[in-house]
mmJSON file of the N, C-alpha and C atoms, coordinates in Angstrom:
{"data_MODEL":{"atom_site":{
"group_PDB":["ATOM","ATOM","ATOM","ATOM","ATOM","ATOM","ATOM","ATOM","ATOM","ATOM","ATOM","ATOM","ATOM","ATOM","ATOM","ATOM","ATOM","ATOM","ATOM","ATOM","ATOM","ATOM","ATOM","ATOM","ATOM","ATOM","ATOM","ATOM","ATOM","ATOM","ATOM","ATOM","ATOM","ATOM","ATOM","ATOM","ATOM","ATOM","ATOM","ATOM","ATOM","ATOM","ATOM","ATOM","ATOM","ATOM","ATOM","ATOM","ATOM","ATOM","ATOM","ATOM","ATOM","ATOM","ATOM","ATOM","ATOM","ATOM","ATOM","ATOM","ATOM","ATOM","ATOM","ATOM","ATOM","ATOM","ATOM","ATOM","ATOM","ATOM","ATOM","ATOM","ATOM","ATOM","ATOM","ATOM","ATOM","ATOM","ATOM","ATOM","ATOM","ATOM","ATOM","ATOM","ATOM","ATOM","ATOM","ATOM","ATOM","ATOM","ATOM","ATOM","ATOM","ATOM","ATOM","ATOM","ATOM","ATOM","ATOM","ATOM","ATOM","ATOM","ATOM","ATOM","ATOM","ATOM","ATOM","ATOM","ATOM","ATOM","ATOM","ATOM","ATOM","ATOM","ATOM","ATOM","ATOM","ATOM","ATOM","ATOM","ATOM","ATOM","ATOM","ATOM","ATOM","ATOM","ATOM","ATOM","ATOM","ATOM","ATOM","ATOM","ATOM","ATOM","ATOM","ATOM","ATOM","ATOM","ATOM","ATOM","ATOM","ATOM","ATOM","ATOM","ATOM","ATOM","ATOM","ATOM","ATOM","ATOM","ATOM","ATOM","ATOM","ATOM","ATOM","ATOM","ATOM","ATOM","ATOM","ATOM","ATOM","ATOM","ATOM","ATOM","ATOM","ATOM","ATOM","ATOM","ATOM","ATOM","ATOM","ATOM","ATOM","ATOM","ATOM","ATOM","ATOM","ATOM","ATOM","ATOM","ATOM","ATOM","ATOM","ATOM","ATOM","ATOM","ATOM","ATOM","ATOM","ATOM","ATOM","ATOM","ATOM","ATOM","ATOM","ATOM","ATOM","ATOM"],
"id":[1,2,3,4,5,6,7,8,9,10,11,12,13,14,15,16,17,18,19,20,21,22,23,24,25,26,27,28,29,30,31,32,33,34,35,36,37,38,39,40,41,42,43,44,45,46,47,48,49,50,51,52,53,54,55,56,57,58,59,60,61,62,63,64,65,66,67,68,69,70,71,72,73,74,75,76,77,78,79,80,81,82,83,84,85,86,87,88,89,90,91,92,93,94,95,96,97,98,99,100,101,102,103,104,105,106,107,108,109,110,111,112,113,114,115,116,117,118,119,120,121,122,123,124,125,126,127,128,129,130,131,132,133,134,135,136,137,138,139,140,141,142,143,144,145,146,147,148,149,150,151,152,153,154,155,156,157,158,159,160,161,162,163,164,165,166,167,168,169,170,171,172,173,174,175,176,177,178,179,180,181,182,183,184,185,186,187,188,189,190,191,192,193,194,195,196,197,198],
"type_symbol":["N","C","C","N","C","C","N","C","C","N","C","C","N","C","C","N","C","C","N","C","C","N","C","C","N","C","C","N","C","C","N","C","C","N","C","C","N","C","C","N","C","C","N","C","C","N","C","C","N","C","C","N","C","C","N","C","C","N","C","C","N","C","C","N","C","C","N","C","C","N","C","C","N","C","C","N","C","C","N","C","C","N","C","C","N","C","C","N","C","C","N","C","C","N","C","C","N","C","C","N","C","C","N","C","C","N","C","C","N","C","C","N","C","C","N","C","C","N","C","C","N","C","C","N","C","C","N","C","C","N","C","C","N","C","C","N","C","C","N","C","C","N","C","C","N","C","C","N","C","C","N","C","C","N","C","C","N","C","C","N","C","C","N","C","C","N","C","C","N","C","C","N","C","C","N","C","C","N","C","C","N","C","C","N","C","C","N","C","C","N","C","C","N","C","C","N","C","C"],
"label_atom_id":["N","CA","C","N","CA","C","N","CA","C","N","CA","C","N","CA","C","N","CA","C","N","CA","C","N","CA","C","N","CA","C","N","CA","C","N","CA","C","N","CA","C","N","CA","C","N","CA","C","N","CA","C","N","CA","C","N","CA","C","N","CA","C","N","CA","C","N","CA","C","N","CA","C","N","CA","C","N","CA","C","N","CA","C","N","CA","C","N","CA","C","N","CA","C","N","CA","C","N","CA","C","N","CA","C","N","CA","C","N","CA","C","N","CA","C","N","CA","C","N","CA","C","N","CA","C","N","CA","C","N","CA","C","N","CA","C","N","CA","C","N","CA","C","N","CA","C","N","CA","C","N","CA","C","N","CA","C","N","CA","C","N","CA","C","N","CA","C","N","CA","C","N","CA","C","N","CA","C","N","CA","C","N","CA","C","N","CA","C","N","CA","C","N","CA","C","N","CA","C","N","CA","C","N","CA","C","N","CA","C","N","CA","C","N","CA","C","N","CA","C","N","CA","C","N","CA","C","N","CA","C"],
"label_alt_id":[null,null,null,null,null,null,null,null,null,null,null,null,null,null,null,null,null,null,null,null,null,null,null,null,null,null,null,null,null,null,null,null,null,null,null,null,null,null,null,null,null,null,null,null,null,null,null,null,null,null,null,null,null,null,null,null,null,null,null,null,null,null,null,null,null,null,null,null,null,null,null,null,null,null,null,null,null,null,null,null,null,null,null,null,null,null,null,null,null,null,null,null,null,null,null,null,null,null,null,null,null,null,null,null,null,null,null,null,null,null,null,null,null,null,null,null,null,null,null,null,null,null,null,null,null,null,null,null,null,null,null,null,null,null,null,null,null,null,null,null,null,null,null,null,null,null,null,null,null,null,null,null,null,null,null,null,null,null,null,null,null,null,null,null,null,null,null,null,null,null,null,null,null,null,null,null,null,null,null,null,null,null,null,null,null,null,null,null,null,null,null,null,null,null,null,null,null,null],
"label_comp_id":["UNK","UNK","UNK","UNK","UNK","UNK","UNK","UNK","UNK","UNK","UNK","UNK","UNK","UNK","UNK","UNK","UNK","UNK","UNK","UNK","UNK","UNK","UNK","UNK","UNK","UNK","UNK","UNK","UNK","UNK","UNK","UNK","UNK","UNK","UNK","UNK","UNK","UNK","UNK","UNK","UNK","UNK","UNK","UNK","UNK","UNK","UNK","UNK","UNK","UNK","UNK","UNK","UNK","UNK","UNK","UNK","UNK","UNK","UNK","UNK","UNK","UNK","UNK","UNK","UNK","UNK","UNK","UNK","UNK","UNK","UNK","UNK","UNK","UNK","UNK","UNK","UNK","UNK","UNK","UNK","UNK","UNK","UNK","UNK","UNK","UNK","UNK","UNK","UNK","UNK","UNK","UNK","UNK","UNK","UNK","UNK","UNK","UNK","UNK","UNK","UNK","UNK","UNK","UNK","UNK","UNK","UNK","UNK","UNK","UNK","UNK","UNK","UNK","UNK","UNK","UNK","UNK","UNK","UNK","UNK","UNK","UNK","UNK","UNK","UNK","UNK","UNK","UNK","UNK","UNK","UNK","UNK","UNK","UNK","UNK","UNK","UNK","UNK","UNK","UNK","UNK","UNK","UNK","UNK","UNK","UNK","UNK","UNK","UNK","UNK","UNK","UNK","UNK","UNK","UNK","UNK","UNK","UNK","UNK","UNK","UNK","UNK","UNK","UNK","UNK","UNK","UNK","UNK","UNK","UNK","UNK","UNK","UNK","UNK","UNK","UNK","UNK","UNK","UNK","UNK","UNK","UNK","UNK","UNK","UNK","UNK","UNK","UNK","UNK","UNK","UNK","UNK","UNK","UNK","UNK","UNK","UNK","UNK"],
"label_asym_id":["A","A","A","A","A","A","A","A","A","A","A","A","A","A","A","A","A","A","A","A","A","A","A","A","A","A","A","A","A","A","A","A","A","A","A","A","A","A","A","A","A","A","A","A","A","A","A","A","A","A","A","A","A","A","A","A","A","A","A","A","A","A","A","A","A","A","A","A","A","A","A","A","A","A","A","A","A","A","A","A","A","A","A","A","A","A","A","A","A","A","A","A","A","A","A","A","A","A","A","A","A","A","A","A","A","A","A","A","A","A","A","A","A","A","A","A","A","A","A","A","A","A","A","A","A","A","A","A","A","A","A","A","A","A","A","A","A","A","A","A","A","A","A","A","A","A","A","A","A","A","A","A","A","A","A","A","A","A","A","A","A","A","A","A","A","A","A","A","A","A","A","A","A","A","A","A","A","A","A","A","A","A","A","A","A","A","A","A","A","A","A","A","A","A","A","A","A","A"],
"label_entity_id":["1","1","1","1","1","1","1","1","1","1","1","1","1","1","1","1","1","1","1","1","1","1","1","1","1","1","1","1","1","1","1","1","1","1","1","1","1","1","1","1","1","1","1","1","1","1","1","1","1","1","1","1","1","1","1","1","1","1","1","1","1","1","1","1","1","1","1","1","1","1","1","1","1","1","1","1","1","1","1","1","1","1","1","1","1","1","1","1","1","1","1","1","1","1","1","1","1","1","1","1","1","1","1","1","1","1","1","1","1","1","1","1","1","1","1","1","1","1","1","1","1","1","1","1","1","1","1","1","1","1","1","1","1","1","1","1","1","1","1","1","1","1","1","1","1","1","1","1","1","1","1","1","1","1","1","1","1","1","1","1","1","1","1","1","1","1","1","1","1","1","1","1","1","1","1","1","1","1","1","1","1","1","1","1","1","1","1","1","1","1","1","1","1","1","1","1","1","1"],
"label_seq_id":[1,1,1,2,2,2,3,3,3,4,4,4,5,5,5,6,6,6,7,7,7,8,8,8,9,9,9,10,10,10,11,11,11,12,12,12,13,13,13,14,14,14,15,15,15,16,16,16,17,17,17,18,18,18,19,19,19,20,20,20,21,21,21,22,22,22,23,23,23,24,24,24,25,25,25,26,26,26,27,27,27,28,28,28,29,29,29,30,30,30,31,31,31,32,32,32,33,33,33,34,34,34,35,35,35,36,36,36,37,37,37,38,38,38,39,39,39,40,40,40,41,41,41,42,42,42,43,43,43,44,44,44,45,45,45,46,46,46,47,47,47,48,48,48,49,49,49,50,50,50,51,51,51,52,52,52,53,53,53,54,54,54,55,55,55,56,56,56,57,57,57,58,58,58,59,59,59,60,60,60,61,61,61,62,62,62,63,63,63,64,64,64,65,65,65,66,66,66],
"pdbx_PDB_ins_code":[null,null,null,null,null,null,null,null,null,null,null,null,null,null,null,null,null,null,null,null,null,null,null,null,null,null,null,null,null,null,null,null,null,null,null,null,null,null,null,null,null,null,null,null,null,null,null,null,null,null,null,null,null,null,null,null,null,null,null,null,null,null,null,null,null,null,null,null,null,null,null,null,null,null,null,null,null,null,null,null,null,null,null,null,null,null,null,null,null,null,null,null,null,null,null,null,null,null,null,null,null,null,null,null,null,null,null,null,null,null,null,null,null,null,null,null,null,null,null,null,null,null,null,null,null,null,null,null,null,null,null,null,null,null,null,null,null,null,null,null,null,null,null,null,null,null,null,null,null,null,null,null,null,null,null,null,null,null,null,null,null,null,null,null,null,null,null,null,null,null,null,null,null,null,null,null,null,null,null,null,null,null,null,null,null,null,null,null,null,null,null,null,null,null,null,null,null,null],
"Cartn_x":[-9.44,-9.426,-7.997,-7.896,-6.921,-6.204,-4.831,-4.1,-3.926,-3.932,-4.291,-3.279,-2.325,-0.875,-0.468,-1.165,-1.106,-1.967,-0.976,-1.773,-1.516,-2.755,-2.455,-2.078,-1.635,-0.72,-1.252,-2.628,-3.744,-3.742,-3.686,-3.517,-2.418,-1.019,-0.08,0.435,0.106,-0.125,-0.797,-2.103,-3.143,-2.67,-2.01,-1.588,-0.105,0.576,1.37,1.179,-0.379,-0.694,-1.4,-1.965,-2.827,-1.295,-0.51,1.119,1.725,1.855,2.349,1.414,0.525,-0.737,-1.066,-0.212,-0.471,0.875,1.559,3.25,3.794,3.96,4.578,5.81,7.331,8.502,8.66,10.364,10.722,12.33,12.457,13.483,14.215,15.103,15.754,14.929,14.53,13.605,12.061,11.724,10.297,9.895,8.437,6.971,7.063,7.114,6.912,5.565,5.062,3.631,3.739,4.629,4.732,3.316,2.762,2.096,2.38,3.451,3.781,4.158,4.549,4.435,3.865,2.569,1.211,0.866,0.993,0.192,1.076,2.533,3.57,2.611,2.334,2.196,0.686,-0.208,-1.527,-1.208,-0.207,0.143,0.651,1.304,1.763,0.705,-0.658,-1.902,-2.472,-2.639,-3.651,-2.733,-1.698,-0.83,-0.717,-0.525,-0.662,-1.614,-3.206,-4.647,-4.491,-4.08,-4.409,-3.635,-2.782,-1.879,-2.421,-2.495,-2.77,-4.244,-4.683,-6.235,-6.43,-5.699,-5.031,-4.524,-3.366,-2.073,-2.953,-3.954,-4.259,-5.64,-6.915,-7.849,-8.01,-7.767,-8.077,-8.02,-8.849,-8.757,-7.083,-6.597,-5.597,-5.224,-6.266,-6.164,-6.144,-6.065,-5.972,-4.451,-3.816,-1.947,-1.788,-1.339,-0.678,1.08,1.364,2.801,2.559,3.541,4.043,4.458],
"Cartn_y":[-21.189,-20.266,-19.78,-18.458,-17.901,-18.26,-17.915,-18.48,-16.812,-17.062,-15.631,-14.983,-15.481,-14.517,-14.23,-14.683,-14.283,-12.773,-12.605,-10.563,-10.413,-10.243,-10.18,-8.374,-8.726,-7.809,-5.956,-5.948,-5.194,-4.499,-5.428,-5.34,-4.669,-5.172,-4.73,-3.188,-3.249,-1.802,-0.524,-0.825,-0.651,-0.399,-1.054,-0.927,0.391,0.061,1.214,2.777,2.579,4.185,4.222,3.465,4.337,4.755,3.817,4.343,5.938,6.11,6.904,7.865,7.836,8.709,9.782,8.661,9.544,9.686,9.496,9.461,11.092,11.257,12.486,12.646,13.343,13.229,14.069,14.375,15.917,15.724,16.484,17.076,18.495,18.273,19.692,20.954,20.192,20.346,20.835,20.351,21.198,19.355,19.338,18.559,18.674,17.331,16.931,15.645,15.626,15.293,13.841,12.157,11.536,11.574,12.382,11.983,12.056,12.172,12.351,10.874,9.882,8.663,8.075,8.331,7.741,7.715,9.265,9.284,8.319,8.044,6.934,5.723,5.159,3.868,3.931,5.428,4.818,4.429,5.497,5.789,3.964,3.58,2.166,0.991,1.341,0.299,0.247,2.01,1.818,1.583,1.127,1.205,-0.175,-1.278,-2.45,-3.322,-2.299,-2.718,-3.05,-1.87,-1.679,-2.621,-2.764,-3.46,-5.098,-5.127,-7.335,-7.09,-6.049,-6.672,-6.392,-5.356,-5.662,-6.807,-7.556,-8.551,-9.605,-9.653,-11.094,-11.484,-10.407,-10.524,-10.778,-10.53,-11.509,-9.773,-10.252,-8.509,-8.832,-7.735,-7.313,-8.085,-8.313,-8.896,-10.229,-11.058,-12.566,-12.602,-11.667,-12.124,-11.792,-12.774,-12.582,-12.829,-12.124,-12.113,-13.088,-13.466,-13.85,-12.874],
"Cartn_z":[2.566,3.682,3.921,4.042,4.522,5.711,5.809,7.378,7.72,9.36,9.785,9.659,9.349,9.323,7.746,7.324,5.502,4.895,4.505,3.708,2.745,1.665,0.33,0.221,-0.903,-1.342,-1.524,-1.372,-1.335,-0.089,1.156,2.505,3.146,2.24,2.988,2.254,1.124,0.762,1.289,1.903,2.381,3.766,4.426,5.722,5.462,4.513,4.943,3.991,3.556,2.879,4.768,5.219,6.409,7.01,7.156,8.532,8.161,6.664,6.368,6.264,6.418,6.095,7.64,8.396,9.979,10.734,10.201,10.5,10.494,11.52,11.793,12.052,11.105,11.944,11.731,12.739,12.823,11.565,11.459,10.374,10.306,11.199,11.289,12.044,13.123,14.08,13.068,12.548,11.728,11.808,12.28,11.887,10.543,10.261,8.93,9.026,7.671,7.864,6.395,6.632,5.599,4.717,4.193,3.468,1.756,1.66,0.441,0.089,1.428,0.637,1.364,1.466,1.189,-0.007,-0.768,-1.973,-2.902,-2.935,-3.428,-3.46,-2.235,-2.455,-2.749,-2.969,-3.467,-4.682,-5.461,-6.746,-7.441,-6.589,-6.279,-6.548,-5.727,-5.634,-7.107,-7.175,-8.598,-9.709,-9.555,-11.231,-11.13,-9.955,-9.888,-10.223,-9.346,-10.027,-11.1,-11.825,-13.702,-14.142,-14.042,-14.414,-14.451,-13.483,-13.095,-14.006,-13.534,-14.401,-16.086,-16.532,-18.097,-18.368,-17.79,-18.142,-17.704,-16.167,-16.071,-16.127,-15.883,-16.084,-15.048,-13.737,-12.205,-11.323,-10.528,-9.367,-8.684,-8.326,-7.844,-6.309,-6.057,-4.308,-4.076,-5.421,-5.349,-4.75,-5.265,-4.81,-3.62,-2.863,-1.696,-1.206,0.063,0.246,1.653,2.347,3.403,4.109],
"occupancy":[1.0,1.0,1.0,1.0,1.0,1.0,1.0,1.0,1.0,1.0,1.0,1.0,1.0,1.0,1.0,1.0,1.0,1.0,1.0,1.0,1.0,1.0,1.0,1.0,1.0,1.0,1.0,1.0,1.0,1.0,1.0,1.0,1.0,1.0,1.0,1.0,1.0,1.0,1.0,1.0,1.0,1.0,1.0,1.0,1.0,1.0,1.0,1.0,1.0,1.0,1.0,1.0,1.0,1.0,1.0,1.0,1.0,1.0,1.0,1.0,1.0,1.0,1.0,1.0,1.0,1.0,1.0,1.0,1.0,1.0,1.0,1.0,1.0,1.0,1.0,1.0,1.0,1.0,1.0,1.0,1.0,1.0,1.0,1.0,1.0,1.0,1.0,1.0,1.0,1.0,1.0,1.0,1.0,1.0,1.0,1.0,1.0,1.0,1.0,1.0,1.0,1.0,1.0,1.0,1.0,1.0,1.0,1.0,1.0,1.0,1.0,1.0,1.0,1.0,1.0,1.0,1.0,1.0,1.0,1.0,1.0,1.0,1.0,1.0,1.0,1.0,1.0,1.0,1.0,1.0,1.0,1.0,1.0,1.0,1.0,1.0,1.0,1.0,1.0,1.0,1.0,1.0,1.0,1.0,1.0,1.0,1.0,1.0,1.0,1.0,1.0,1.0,1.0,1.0,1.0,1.0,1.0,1.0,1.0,1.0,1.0,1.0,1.0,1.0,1.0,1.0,1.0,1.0,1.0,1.0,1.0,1.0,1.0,1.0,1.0,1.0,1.0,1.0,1.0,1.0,1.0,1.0,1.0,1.0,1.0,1.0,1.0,1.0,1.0,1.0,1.0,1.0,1.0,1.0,1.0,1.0,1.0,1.0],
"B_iso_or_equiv":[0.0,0.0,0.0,0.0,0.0,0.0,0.0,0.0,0.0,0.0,0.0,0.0,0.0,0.0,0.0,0.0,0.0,0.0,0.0,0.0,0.0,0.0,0.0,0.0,0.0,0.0,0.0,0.0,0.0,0.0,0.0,0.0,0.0,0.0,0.0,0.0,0.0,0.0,0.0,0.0,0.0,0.0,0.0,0.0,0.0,0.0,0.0,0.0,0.0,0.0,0.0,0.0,0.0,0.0,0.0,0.0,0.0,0.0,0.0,0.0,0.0,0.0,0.0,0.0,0.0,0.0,0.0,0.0,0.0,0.0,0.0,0.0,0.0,0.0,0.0,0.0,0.0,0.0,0.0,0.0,0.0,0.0,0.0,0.0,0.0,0.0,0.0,0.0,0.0,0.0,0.0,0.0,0.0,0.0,0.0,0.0,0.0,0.0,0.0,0.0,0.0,0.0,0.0,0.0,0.0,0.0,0.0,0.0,0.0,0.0,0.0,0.0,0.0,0.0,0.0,0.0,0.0,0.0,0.0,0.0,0.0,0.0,0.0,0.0,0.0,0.0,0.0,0.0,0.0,0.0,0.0,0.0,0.0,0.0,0.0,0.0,0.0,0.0,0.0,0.0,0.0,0.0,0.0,0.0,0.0,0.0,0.0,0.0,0.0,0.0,0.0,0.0,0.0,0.0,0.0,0.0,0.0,0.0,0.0,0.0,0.0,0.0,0.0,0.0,0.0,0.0,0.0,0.0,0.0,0.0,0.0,0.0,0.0,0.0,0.0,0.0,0.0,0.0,0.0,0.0,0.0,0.0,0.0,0.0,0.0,0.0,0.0,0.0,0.0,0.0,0.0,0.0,0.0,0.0,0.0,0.0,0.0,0.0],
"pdbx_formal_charge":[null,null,null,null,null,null,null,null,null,null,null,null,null,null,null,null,null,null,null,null,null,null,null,null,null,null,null,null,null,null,null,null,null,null,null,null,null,null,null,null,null,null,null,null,null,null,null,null,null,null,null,null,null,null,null,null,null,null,null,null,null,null,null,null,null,null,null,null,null,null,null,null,null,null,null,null,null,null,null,null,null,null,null,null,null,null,null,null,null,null,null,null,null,null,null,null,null,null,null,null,null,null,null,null,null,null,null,null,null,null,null,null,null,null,null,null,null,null,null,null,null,null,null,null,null,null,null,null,null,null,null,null,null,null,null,null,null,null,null,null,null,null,null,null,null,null,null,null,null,null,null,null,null,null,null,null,null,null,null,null,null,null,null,null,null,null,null,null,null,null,null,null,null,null,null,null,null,null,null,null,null,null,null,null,null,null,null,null,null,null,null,null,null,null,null,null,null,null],
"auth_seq_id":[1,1,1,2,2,2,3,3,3,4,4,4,5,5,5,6,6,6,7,7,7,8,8,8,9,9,9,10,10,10,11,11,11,12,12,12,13,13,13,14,14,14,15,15,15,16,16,16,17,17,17,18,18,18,19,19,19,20,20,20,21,21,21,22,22,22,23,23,23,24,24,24,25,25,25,26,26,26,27,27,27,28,28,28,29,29,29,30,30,30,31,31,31,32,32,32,33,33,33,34,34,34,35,35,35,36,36,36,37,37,37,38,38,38,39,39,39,40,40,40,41,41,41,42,42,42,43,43,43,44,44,44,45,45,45,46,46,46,47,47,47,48,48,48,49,49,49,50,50,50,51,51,51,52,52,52,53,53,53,54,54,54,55,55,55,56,56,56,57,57,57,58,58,58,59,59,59,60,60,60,61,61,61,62,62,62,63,63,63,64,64,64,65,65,65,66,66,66],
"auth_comp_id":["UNK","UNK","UNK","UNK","UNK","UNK","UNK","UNK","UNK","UNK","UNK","UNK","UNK","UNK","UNK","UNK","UNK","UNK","UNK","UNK","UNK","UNK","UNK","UNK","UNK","UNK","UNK","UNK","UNK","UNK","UNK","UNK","UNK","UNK","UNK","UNK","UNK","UNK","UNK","UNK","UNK","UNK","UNK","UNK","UNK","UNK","UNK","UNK","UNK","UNK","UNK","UNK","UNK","UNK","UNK","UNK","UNK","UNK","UNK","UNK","UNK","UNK","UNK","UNK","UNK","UNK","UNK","UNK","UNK","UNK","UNK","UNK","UNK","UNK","UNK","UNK","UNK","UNK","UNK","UNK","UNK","UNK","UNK","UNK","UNK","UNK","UNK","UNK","UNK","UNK","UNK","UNK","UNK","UNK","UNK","UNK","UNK","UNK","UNK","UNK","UNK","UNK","UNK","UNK","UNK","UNK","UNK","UNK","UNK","UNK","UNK","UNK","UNK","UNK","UNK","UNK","UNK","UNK","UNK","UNK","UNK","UNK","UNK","UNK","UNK","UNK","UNK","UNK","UNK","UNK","UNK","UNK","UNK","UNK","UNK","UNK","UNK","UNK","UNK","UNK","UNK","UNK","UNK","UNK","UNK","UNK","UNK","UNK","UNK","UNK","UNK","UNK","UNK","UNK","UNK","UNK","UNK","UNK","UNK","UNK","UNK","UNK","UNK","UNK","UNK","UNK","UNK","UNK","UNK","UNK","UNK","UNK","UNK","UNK","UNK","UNK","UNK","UNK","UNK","UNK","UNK","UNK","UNK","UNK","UNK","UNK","UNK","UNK","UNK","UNK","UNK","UNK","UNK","UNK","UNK","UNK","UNK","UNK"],
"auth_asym_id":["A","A","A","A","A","A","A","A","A","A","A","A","A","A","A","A","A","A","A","A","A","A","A","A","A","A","A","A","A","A","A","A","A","A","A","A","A","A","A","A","A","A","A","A","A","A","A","A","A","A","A","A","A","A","A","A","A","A","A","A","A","A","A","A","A","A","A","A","A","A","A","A","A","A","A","A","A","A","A","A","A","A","A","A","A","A","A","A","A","A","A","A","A","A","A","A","A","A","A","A","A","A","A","A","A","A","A","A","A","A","A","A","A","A","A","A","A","A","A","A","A","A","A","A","A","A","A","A","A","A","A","A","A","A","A","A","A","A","A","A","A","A","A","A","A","A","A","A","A","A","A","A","A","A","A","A","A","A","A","A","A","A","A","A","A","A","A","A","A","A","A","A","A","A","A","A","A","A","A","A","A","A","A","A","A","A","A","A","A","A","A","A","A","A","A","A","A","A"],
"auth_atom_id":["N","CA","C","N","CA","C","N","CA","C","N","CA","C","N","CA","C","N","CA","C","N","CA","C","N","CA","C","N","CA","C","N","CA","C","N","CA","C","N","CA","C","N","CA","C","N","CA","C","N","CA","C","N","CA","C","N","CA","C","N","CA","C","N","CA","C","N","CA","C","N","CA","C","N","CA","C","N","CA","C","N","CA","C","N","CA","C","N","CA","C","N","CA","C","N","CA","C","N","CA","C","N","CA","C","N","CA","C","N","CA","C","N","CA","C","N","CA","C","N","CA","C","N","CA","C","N","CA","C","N","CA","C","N","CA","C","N","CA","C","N","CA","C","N","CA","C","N","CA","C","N","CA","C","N","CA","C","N","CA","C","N","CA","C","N","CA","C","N","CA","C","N","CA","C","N","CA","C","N","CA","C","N","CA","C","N","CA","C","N","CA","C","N","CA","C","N","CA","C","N","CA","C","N","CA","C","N","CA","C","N","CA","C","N","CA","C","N","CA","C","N","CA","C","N","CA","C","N","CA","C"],
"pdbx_PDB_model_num":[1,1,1,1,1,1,1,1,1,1,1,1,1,1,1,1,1,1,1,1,1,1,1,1,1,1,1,1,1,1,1,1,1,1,1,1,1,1,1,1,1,1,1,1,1,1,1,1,1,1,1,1,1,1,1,1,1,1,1,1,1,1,1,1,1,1,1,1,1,1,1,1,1,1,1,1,1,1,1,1,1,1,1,1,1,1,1,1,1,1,1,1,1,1,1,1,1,1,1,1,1,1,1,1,1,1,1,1,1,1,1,1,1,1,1,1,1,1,1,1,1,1,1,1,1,1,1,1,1,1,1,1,1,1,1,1,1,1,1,1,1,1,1,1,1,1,1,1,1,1,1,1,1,1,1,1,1,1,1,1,1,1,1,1,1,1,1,1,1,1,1,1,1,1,1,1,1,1,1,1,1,1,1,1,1,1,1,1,1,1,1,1,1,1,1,1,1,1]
}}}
C-alpha cells in the first residue's frame, strides 16, 4: 500500500501537464496561455512510457518519487 504523500512518477507529471495546461501569464503586458509546456511534459510522459516499457518490460507508473 501506498503512503499518502508518495506520487509516482506518472502522477507528478500528470499534475504539472494539467498546471501548465491552465496557467495563464502576462508577458510584456500580452496573456500568454503555458500550454506549450504542457505539450513538453506530455512529450516527456510518452517518451518515458516507451522507453521503461522497451528497456524494462514493467508499465511506466510502477516508479515513484518522494
Amino acid at each position: 500500500m501506498r503512503k499518502s504523500l508518495e506520487l509516482t512518477a506518472t502522477e507528478v507529471i500528470d499534475l504539472l501537464i494539467e498546471k501548465f495546461s491552465m496557467q495563464v501569464r502576462v508577458k510584456n503586458g500580452h496573456q500568454l496561455i503555458s500550454s506549450g509546456n504542457a505539450k513538453d511534459f506530455q512529450m516527456l510522459k510518452n517518451s518515458l512510457v516507451k522507453f521503461v516499457s522497451d528497456k524494462y518490460k514493467k508499465p511506466f507508473t510502477y516508479l515513484s518519487v518522494l
